[in-house]
C-alpha positions in Angstrom: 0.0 0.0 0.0 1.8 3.2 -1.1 0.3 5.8 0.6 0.0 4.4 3.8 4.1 3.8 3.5 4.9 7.0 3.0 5.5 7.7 6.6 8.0 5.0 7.0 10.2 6.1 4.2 14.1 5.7 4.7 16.4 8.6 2.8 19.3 6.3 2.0 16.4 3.4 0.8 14.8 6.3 -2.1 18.0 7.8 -2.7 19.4 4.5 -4.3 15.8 3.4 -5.8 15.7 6.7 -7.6 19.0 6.7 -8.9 18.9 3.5 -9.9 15.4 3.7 -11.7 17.0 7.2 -13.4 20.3 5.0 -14.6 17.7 2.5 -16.3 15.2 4.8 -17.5 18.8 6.4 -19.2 19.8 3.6 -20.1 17.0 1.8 -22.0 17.0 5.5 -23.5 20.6 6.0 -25.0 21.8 2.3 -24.8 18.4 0.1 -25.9 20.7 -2.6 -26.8 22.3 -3.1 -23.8 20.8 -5.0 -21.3 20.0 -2.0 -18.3 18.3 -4.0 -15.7 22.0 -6.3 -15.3 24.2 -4.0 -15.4 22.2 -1.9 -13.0 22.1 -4.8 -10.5 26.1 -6.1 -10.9 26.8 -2.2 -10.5 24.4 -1.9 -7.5 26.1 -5.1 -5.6 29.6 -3.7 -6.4 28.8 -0.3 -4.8 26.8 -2.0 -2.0 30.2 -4.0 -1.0 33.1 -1.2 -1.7 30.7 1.3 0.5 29.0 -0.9 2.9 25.8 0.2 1.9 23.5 -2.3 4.5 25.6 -1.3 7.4 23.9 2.6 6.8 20.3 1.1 6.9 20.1 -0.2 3.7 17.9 -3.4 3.0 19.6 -5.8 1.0 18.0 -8.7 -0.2 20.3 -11.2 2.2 20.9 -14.5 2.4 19.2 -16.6 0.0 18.5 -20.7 0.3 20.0 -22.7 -2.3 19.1 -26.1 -3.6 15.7 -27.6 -5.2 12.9 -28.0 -3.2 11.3 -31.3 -2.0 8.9 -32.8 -4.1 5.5 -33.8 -2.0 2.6 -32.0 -0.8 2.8 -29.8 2.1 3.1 -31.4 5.6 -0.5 -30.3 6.9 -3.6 -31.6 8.6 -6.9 -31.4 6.8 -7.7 -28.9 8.8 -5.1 -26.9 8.1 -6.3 -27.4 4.4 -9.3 -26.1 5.2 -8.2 -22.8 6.7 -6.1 -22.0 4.0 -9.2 -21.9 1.8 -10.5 -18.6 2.0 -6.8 -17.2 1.2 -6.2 -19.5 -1.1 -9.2 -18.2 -3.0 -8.3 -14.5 -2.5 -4.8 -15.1 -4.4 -6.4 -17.5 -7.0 -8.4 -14.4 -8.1 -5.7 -12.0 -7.9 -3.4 -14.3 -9.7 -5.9 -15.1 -12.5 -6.9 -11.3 -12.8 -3.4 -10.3 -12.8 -2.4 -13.4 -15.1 -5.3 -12.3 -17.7 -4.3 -9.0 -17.6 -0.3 -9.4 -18.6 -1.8 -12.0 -21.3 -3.9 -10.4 -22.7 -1.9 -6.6 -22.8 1.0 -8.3 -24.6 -1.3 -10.6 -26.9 -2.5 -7.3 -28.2 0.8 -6.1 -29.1 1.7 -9.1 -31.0 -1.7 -9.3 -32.8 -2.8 -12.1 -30.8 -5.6 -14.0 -29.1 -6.1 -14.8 -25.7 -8.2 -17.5 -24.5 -9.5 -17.5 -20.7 -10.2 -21.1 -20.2 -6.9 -22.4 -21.5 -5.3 -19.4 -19.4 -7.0 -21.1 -16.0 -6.3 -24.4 -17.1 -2.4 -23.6 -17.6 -2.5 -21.4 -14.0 -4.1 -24.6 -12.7 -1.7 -26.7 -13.9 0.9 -24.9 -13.0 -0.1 -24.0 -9.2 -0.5 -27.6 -8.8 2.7 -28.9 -10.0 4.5 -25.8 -8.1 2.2 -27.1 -4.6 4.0 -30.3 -5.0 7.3 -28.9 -5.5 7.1 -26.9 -2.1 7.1 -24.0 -4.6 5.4 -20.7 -4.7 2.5 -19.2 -6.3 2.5 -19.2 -10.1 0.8 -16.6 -11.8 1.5 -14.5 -15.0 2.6 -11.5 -12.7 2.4 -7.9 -14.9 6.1 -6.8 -13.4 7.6 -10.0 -14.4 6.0 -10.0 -17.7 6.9 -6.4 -18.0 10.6 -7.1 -17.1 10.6 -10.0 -19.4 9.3 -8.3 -22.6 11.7 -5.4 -21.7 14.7 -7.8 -22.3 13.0 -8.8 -25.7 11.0 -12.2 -25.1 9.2 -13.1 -27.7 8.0 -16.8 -27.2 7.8 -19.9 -24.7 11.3 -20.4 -24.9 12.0 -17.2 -22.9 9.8 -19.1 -19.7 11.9 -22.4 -20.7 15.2 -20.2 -20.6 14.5 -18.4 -17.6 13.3 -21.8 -15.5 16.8 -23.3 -16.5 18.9 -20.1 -15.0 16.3 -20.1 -12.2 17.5 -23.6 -11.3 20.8 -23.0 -11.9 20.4 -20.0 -9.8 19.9 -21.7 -7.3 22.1 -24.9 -7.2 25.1 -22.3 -7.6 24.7 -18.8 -7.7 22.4 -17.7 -4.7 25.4 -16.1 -3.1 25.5 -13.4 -6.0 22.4 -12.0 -5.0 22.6 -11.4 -1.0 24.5 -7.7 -1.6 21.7 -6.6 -3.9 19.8 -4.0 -2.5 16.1 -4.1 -2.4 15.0 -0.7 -3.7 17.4 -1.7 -6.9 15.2 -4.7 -6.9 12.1 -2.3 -6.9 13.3 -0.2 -9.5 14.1 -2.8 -12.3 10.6 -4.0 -11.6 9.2 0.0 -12.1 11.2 0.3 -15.2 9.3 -2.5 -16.6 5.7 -1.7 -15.6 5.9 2.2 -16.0 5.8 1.3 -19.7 2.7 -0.2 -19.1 0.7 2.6 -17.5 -1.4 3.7 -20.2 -3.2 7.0 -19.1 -4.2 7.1 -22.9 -6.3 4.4 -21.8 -8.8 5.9 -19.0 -8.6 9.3 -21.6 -10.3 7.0 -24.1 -12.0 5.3 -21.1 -13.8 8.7 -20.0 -14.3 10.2 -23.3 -16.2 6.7 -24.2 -19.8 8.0 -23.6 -22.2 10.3 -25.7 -24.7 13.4 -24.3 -27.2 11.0 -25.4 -26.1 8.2 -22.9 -25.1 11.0 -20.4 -28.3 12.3 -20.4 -29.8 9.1 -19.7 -27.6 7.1 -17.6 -25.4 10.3 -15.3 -22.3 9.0 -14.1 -23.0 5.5 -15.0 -22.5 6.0 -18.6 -18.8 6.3 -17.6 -18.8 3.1 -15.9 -15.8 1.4 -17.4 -13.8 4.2 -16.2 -15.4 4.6 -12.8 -14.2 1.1 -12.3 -10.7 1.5 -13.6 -10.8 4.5 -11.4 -12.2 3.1 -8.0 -9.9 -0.2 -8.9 -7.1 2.0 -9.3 -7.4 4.0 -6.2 -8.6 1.1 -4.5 -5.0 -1.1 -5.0 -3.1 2.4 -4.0 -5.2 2.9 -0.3 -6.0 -0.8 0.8 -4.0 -3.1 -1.7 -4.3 -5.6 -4.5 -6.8 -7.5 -3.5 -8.8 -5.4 -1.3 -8.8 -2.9 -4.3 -9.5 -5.1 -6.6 -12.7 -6.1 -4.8 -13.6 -2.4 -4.8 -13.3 -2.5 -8.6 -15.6 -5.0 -9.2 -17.7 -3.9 -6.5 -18.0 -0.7 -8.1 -18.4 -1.9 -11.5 -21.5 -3.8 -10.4 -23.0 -0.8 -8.7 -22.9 1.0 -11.4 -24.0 -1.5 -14.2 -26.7 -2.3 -11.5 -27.7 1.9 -11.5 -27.6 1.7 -15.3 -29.5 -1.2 -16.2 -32.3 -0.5 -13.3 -33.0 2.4 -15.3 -32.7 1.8 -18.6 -33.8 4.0 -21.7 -37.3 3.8 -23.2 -36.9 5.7 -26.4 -39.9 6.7 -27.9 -39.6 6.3 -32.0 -40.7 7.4 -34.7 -41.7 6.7 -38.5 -38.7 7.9 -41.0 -39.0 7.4 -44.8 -36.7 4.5 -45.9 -34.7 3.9 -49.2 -36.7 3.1 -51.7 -38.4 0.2 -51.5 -37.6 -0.4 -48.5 -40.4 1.2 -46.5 -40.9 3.3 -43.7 -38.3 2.8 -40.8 -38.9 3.8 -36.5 -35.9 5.4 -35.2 -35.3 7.1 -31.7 -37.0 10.8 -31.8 -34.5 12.5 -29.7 -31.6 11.6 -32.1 -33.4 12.0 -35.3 -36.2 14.9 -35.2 -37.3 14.5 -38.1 -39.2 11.6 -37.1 -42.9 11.6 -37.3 -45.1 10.1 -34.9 -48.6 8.3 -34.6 -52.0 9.6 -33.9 -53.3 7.8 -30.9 -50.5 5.1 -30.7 -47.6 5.7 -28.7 -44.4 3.2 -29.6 -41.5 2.9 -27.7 -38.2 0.6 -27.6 -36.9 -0.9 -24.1 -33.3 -1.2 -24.6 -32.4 -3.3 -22.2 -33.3 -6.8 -20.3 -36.0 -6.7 -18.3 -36.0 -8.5 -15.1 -36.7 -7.5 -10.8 -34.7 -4.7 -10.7 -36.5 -2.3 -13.5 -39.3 -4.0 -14.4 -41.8 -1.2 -12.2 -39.6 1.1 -14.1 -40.0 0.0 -17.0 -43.8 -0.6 -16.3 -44.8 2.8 -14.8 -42.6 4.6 -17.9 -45.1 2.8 -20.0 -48.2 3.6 -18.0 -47.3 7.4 -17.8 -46.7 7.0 -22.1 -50.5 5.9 -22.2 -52.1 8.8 -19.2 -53.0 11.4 -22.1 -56.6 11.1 -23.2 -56.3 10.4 -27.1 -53.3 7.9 -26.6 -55.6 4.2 -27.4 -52.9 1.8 -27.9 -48.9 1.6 -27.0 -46.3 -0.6 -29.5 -43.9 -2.0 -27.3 -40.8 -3.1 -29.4 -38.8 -5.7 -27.6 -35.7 -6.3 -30.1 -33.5 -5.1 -27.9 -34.5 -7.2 -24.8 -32.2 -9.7 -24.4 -34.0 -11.8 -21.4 -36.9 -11.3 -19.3 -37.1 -13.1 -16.2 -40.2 -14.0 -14.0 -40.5 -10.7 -12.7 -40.7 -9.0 -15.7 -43.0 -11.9 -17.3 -45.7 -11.2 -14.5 -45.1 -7.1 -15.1 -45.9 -7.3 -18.7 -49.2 -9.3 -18.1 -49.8 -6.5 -15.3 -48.8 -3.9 -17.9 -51.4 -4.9 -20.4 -54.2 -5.2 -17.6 -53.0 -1.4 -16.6 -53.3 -0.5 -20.1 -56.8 -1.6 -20.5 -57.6 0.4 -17.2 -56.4 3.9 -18.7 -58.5 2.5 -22.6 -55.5 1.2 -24.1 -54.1 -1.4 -25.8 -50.1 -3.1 -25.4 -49.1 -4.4 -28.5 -45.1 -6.3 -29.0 -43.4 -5.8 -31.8 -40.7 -8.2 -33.1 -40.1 -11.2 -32.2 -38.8 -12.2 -28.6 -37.7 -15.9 -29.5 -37.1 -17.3 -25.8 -38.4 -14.7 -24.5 -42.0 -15.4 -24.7 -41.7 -18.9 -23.2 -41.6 -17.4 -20.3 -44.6 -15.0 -21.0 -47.6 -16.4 -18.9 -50.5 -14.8 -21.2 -50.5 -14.9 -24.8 -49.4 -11.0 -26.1 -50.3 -9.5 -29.2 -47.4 -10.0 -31.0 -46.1 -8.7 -34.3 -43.4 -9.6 -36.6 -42.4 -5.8 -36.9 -43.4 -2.6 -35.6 -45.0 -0.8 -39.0 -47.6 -4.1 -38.8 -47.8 -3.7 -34.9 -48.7 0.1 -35.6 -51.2 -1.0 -38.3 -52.8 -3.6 -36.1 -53.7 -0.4 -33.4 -55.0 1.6 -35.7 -57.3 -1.2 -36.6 -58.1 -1.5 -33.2 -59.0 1.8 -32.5 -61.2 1.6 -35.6 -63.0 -1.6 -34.0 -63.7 0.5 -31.2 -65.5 3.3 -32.4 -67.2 0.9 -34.4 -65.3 1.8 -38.0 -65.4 5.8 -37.4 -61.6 6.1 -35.7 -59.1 7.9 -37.5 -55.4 6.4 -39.1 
């Protein structure tokens, strides 16, 4: 947690980070072909031993174990298996969200594809091959990755390479590594992942919204960047997972806000291309639009289910409250689902409907929709028939005399 560390922070310990991160920053600038991160760390454990460096207050990184682990699972109880549960499935989330990330970030650079399941299946198989090695948790980590496509990986065989110096490492040459000082450590891994902070990112993230959608929607038509945002700031106050969990939790909030309200445009006949006949379009973004005596028709443009459908309904009732309004077109194309609440809402809806003289009418069709639709709806392959089908209502009702 950064900012809560702030008040423990050593002068010798950000003296040498910052000068190291500046010599590899430089580095990677004026020399890109040679390798900055090594020499930065050879450099940094030569000066740590002419000048003594860890007897000033300087972490080092110390003495490290050598030798392979022992193969077998851990030495616990089952109980002890069972406590580690809950943490277990705190890192497995982190790790997979953090693995996803790297994966899919560089697989865009390289004009690839990523594919999640194989991605869980590899993490999977990888965690439990590390468990019985006594090892630790595997995960495609961002820094590492950064670090690694820094010193110009381009395939598998960089993981293969670095797995055989890793064991080498540590059959022979832990010793190397006990002068190195941590915030040198830190700053290879910053030099790395600073090339991944991509503010153009949350610029496209905020400006990814319309007056249309903010007019509708407020703050929640910025909800991809609220949740980068609250994620963001959530990792910086409480820490990765903790702000993780704020990220999501915000995200769901907010697609929760949006979809609880969602947008009931009220359309409109256009002329077509020829031949094509008359199309219904949104009136707010095309006034040109005309509309229909006595029918009202409107688009939901969103699922319907418990948390909008008395929304949805009473946005539909107050559509129908003026006097010469007989029937309302209700065109579901862009409901993706409707679940039991919303079922037992639109057979309330048309009951309401009759109440205030008027008649509900569903345009297009709603394929699996209307399984779960309890009363048969009058339902209409497309909303110039639906509209057509009203006024010939209204024309039944005042016995042949009503108007088009």
């Amino acid at each position: 947690m950064f900012l809560s560390g702030l008040g423990e922070t050593d002068a010798l310990t950000l003296s040498v980070g910052l000068l190291a991160l500046a010599a590899l920053l430089l580095l990677k600038r004026i020399l890109p072909l040679i390798p900055a991160s090594q020499v930065v760390v050879v450099l940094a454990i030569a000066a740590t031993r002419v000048l003594g460096l860890e007897h000033h207050g300087l972490d080092i990184v110390g003495p490290l174990p050598g030798g392979l682990p022992p193969l077998g699972p851990p030495d616990l109880t089952l109980s002890q298996y069972g406590a580690l549960v809950a943490g277990a499935a705190g890192i497995a989330l982190v790790g997979f969200a953090e693995g996803l990330g790297a994966a899919r970030t560089y697989a865009a650079k390289a004009g690839d594809r990523i594919d999640p399941d194989r991605e869980l299946l590899g993490l999977g198989g990888a965690n439990l091959a590390s468990g019985l090695c006594s090892g630790m948790v595997v995960n495609g980590s961002l820094s590492k990755t950064a670090v690694n496509g820094a010193a110009g990986a381009r395939s598998q065989v960089s993981g293969l390479t670095a797995a055989l110096f890793t064991v080498l490492t540590l059959l022979f040459l832990t010793g190397l590594f006990e002068e190195l000082p941590e915030a040198v450590l830190a700053a290879v891994v910053i030099s790395a992942v600073v090339e991944l902070v991509d503010v153009g990112a949350l610029r496209d993230l905020y400006r990814l919204t319309t007056p249309a959608l903010t007019a509708v929607y407020g703050l929640a038509s910025r909800m991809d960047f609220l949740g980068a945002v609250a994620a963001l700031l959530g990792v910086l106050l409480l820490g990765t997972l903790q702000g993780l969990l704020v990220g999501v939790g915000v995200s769901l909030l907010l697609l929760l806000r949006r979809s609880s309200r969602p947008h009931l445009a009220e359309l409109g006949r256009v002329d077509g291309p020829a031949g094509s006949g008359p199309r219904w379009v949104d009136r707010e973004r095309e006034s040109d639009a005309t509309t229909e005596d006595r029918v009202t028709v409107l688009r939901v443009e969103s699922g319907l289910y418990f948390a909008n459908s008395e929304f949805v309904h009473d946005r539909v009732v107050d559509a129908a409250r003026p006097e010469n309004v007989r029937a309302v077109v209700l065109d579901v194309r862009a409901v993706p689902f409707v679940d039991a609440t919303a079922a037992r809402m639109l057979d309330r809806l048309a009951e309401d409907l009759q109440g205030h003289g008027a008649a509900l009418l569903l345009a297009r069709d709603l394929g699996q929709v209307r399984d779960l639709l309890r009363h048969p709806h009058a339902l209409y392959p497309s909303v110039e028939e639906a509209v057509r089908a009203a006024h010939a209502r209204i024309r039944g009702d005042n016995g042949g005399d009503g108007e088009r």
